[in-house]
One Martini backbone bead per residue (centre of mass of N, CA, C, O) as a GRO file, in nm:
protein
  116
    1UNK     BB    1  -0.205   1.475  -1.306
    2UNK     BB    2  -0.095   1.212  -1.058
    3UNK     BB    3  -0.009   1.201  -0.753
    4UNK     BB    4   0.214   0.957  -0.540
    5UNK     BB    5   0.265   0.974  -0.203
    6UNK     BB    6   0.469   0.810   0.006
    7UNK     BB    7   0.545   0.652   0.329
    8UNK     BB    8   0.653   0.508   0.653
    9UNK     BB    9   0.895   0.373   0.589
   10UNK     BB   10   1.132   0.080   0.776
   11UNK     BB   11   1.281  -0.003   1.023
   12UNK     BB   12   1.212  -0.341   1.168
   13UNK     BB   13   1.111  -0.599   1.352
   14UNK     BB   14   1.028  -0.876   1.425
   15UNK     BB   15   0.679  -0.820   1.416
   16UNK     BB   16   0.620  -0.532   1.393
   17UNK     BB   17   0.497  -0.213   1.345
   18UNK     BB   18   0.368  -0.006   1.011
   19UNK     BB   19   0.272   0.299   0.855
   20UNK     BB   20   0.143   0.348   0.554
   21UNK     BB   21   0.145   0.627   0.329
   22UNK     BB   22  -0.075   0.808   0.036
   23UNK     BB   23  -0.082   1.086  -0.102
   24UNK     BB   24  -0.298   1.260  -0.296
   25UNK     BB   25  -0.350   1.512  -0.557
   26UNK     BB   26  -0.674   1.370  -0.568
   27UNK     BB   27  -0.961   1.248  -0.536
   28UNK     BB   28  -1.015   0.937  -0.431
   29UNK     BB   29  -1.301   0.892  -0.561
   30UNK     BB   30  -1.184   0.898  -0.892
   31UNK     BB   31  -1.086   0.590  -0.843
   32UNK     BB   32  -1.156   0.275  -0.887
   33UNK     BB   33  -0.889   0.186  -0.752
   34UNK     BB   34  -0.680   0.098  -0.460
   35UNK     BB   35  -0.302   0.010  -0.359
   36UNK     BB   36  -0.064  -0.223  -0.263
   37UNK     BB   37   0.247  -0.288  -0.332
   38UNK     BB   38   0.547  -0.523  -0.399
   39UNK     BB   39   0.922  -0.522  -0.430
   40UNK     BB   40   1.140  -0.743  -0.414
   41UNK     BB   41   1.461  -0.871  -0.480
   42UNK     BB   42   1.402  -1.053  -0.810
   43UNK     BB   43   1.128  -1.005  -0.805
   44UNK     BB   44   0.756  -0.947  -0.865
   45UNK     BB   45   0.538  -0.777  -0.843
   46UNK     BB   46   0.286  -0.739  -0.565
   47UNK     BB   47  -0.024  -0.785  -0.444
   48UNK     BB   48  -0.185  -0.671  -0.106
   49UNK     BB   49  -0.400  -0.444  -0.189
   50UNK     BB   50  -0.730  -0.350  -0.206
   51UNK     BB   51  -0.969  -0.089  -0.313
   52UNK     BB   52  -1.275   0.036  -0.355
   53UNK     BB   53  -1.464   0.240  -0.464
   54UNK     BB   54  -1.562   0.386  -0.149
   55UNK     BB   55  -1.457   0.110   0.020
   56UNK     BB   56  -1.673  -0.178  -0.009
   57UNK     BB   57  -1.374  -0.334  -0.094
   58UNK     BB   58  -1.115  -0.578   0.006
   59UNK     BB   59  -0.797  -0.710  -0.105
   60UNK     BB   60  -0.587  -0.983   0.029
   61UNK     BB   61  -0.329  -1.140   0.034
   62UNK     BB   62  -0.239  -1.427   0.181
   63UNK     BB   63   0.041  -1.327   0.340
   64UNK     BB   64  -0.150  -1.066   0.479
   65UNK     BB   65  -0.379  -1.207   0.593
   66UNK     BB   66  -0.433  -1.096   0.943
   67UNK     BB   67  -0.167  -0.804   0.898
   68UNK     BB   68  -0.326  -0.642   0.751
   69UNK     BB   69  -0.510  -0.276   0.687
   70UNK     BB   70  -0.671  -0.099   0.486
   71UNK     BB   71  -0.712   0.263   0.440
   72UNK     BB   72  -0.916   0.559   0.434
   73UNK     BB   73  -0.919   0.923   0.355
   74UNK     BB   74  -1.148   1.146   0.177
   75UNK     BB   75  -1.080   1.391   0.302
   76UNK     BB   76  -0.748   1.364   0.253
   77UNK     BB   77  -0.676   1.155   0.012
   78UNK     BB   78  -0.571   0.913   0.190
   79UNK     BB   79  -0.402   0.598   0.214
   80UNK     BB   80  -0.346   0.304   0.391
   81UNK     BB   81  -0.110   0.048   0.560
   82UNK     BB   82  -0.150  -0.160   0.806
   83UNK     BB   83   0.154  -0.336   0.969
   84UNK     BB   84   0.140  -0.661   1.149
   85UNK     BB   85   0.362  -0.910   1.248
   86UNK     BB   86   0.589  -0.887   1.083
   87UNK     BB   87   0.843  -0.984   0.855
   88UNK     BB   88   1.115  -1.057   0.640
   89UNK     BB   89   0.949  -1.100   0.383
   90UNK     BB   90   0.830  -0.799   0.416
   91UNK     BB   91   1.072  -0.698   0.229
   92UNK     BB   92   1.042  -0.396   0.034
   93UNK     BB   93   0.867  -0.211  -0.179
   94UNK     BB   94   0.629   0.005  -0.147
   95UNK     BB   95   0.342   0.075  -0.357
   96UNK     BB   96   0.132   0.297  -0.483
   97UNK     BB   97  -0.226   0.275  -0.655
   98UNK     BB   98  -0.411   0.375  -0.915
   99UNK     BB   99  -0.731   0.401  -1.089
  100UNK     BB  100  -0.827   0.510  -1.439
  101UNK     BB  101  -0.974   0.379  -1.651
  102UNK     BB  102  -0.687   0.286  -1.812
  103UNK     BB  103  -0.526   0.421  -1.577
  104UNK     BB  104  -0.216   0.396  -1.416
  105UNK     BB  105  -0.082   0.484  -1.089
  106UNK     BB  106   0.258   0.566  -0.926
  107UNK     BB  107   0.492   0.567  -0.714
  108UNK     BB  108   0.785   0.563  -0.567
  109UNK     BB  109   0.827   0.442  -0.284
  110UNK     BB  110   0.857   0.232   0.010
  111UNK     BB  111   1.099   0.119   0.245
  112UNK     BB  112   1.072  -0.219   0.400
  113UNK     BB  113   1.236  -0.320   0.664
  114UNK     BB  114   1.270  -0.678   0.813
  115UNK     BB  115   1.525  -0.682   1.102
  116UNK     BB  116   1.746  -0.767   1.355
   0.00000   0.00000   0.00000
């Protein structure tokens, strides 16, 4: 069994960064992809960010390209969401990801509200 736990969320005001950590049960290592995905209020879960096995490609929605930055840490087991120059709209609950086909897990979620 995979446990992902994140942390990091709370309020920030418009402009302002927050850094989202997740950590793994297991070696981040043998995971095909992790991602970050958001669930705002109403709306349909939607992927943030993904990295591949390795770390060798990341890819961002295009709502958070230029503003949102993906990273690992293999030694610790955990990945990371620098979210810089926050918006209203990037208000949602935040989901860390990990994926070994064809099995997905997900974390329980951090919320991340963005509001003056």
């Amino acid at each position: 069994q995979v446990q992902l736990v994140e942390s990091g969320g709370g309020l920030v005001q418009p402009g302002g960064s927050l850094r989202l950590s997740c950590a793994a049960s297991r070696s981040i290592g043998s995971f095909n992809v992790m991602g970050w995905y958001r669930q705002a209020p109403g709306k349909q879960r939607e992927l943030v960010a993904a990295i591949s096995s390795g770390g060798g490609t990341t890819n961002y929605a295009d709502s958070v390209k230029g503003r949102f930055t993906m990273s690992r840490d293999s030694a610790k087991n955990m990945v990371y969401l620098q979210m810089n120059s926050l918006k209203p709209e990037d208000t949602a609950v935040y989901y860390c990801n990990a994926q070994i086909t064809p099995i997905t897990y997900w974390g329980q979620g951090t919320q991340v509200t963005v509001s003056s």
